[in-house]
N, C-alpha and C positions, 0 to 999 in steps of 0.2 A: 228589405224588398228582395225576393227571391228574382232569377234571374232565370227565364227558361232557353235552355239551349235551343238553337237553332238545327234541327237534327235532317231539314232538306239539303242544307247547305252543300253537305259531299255524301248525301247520296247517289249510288251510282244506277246508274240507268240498264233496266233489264228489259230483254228482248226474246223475242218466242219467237220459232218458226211458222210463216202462215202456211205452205205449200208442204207442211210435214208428209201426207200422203205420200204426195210424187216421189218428195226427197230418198221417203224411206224404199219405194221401188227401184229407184235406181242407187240406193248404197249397197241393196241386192245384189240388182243385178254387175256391180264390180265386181263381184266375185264369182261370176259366172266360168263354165267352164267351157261353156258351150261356143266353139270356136265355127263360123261362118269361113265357109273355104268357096271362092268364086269359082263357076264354070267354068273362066275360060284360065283357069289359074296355067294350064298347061300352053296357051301363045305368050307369058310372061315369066315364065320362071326359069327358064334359060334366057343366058347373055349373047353379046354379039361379038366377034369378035377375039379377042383372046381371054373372053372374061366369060366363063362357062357356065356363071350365076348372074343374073339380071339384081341390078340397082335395089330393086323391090322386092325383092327375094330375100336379100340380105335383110334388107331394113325389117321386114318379115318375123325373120327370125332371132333379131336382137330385139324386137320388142318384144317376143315370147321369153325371152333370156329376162328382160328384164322384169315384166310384170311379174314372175312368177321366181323372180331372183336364183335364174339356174345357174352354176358352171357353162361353159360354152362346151363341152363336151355332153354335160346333161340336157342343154338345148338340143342335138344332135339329136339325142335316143329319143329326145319326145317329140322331135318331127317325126323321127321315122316310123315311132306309133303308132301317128296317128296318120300318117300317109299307109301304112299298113291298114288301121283297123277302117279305112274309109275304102279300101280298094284305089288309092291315087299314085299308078305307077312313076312316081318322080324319084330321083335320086336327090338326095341331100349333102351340101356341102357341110365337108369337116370342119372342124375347129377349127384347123390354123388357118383356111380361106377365111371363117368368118372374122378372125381377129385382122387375118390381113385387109380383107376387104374392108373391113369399118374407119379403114384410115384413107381412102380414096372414093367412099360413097359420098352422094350428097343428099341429106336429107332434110328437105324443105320445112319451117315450123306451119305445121298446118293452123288457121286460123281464121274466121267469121270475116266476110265483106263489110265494109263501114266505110259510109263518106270522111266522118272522122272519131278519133278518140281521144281518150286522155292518157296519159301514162303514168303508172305506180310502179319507181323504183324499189328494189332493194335485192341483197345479195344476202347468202351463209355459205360456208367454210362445209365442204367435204373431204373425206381423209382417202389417203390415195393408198399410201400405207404404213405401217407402224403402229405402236402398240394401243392394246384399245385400254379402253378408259381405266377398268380394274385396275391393271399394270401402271397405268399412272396415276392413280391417288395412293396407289399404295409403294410406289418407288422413284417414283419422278418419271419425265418423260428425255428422251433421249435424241441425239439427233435426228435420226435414219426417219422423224416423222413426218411425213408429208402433205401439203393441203393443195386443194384447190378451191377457189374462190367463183362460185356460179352466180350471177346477174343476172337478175330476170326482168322485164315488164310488161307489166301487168294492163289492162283495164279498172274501170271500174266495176266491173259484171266479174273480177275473178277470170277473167281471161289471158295465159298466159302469151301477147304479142311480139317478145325478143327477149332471147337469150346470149348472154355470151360469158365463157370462160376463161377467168384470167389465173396468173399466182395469188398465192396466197397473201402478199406481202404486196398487191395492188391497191390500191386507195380505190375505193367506189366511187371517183367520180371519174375515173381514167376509162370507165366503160360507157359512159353515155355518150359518146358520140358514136361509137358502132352502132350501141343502142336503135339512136335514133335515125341510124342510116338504113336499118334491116324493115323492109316494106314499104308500100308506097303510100300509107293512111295518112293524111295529115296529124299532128299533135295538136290538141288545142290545150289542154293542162295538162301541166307536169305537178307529179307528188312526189317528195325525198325527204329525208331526212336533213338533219345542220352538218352530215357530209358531206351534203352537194352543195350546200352555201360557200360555193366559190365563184371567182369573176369571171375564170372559163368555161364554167356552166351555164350559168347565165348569157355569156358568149354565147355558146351553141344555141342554145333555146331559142332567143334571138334569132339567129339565124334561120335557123328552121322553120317560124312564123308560129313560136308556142305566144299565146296572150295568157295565161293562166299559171302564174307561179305559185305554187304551194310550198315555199321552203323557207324554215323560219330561221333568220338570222341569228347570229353569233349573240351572245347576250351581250361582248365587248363591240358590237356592229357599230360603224359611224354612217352618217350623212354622206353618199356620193355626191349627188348632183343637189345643191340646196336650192331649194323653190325659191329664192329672189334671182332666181336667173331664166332665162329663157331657154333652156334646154330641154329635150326633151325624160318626162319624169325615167326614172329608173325605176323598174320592178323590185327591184330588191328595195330599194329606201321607201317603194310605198307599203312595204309590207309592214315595214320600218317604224316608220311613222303610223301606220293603223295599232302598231304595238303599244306604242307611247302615251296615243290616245286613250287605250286600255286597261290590258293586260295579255302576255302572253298567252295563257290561256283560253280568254275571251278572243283572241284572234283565229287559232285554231277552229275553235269552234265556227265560229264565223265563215271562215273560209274554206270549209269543210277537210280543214289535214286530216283529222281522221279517220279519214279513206283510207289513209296508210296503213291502215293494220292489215287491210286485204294481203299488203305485199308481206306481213308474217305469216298471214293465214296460208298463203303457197308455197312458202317454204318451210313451214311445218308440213304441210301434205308431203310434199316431195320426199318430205326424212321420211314421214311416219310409211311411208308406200314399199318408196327402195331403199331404205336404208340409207346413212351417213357416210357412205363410202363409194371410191372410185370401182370399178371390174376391169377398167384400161388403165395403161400405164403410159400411153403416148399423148401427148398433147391432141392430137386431131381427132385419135378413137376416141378420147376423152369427151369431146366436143359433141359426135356422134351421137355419141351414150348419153349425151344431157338432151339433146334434143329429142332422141327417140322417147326418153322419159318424158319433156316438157308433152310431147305430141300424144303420151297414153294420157295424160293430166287434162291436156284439154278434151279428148275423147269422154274424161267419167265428168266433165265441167256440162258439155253437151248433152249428155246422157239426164242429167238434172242436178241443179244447184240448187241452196237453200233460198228463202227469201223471206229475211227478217226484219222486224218491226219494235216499234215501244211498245213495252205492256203498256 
């Protein structure tokens, strides 16, 4: 008796974009050139004070820096271009204001009003400096190379709501409490990886007033709090126990973790945009320069995003 394979079993599931139209106008228009300069740019582009360039001025022209990956010298000449070829009598600050200034600006992560959201962790490794890749598959890599470690959280819409910058050599779960301190939106789910299956994660979360854990336990995970007792359930051991009943797998699904992919889908964008690498070498311009980046990301997110479905 022949035996016919079961060939749905791990078939994987394929999805189309339904809003392709829009999508494809605004992957256009990312690449536009056409820069919108406000009327009243001349009551803001001067500082007050002993700071000769306003807040937003600076912020201005580091995001020209970065969208378009210049030098901060090369950002200079293509202000003054285009201040030139528009008739906008303004002077433009030099480089070393813009480097100094990027370490005492403050700039907000702009982001959508909501009663509340959900949150999708996850962090990648940028190089700040040292050798690139080449150099290292073909001779080893050497001390002098440097990372830093960016943390973002996400929504479920792809929207990036907190960013923060650590070492390299930080565990990802030593960021979610900044994380969850930056804005005033409630949490109602959290999604991580089995990095954040720790007790002081879980702590915070708690805290907070998250009801929705999305993080799958250790495969060596025990029984916290055992149900012949009257305490109250633990999120982690009910996830625990939903697993047991199962299967790992069958949980995920269930519980929708596979939302998490969004939080690779943004840190892919982020490389594929500005590249793998730091343009500051100070911790705070560093900081700066991740936000002005996360703030052009939700700009092309707003502009239009995909929205995919089962074939």
């Amino acid at each position: 008796m022949n035996k016919t394979k079961d060939i749905t079993k791990n078939t994987k599931k394929t999805y189309h974009v339904k809003n392709w139209g829009k999508y494809n106008k605004a992957l256009i228009q990312r690449g536009s050139l056409t820069l919108w300069i406000s009327d009243d740019i001349k009551t803001w582009w001067y500082g007050t004070g002993h700071d000769t360039y306003s807040d937003r001025a600076i912020e201005a022209m580091l995001t020209i820096q970065a969208i378009h990956r210049l030098p901060l010298r090369a950002t200079v000449g293509f202000v003054q271009s285009i201040f030139r070829l528009t008739g906008i009598n303004l002077s433009v600050p030099d480089y070393t204001t813009l480097s100094r200034r990027a370490e005492s600006i403050r700039v907000p992560l702009r982001v959508s009003r909501k009663e509340t959201t959900d949150l999708i962790l996850d962090s990648t490794g940028v190089k700040v400096f040292g050798e690139g890749e080449w150099k290292v598959r073909k001779h080893g890599w050497s001390k002098r190379r440097v990372w830093k470690k960016i943390h973002v959280g996400i929504d479920s819409n792809g929207e990036i709501r907190a960013v923060e910058v650590t070492g390299h050599n930080a565990h990802d779960c030593t960021a979610v409490n900044d994380i969850l301190n930056q804005g005033d939106t409630p949490v109602t789910d959290f999604y991580g990886d089995g990095a954040y299956d720790t007790w002081g994660v879980y702590h915070l979360l708690l805290a907070h007033g998250v009801s929705g854990f999305h993080i799958p336990p250790q495969k060596n995970a025990k029984i916290h709090v055992h149900g012949n007792t009257k305490r109250t359930p633990y999120p982690r051991d009910e996830n625990l126990r939903a697993i047991r009943k199962s299967t790992r797998k069958r949980w995920k699904e269930v519980s929708g973790y596979h939302v998490r992919s969004l939080g690779e889908t943004v840190m892919y964008r982020y490389k594929t945009t500005f590249g793998g690498h730091m343009t500051f070498r100070r911790e705070k311009r560093q900081k700066t320069e991740v936000l002005v980046k996360c703030n052009i990301l939700n700009t092309f997110h707003f502009l239009g995003s995909p929205e995919s479905c089962v074939s």
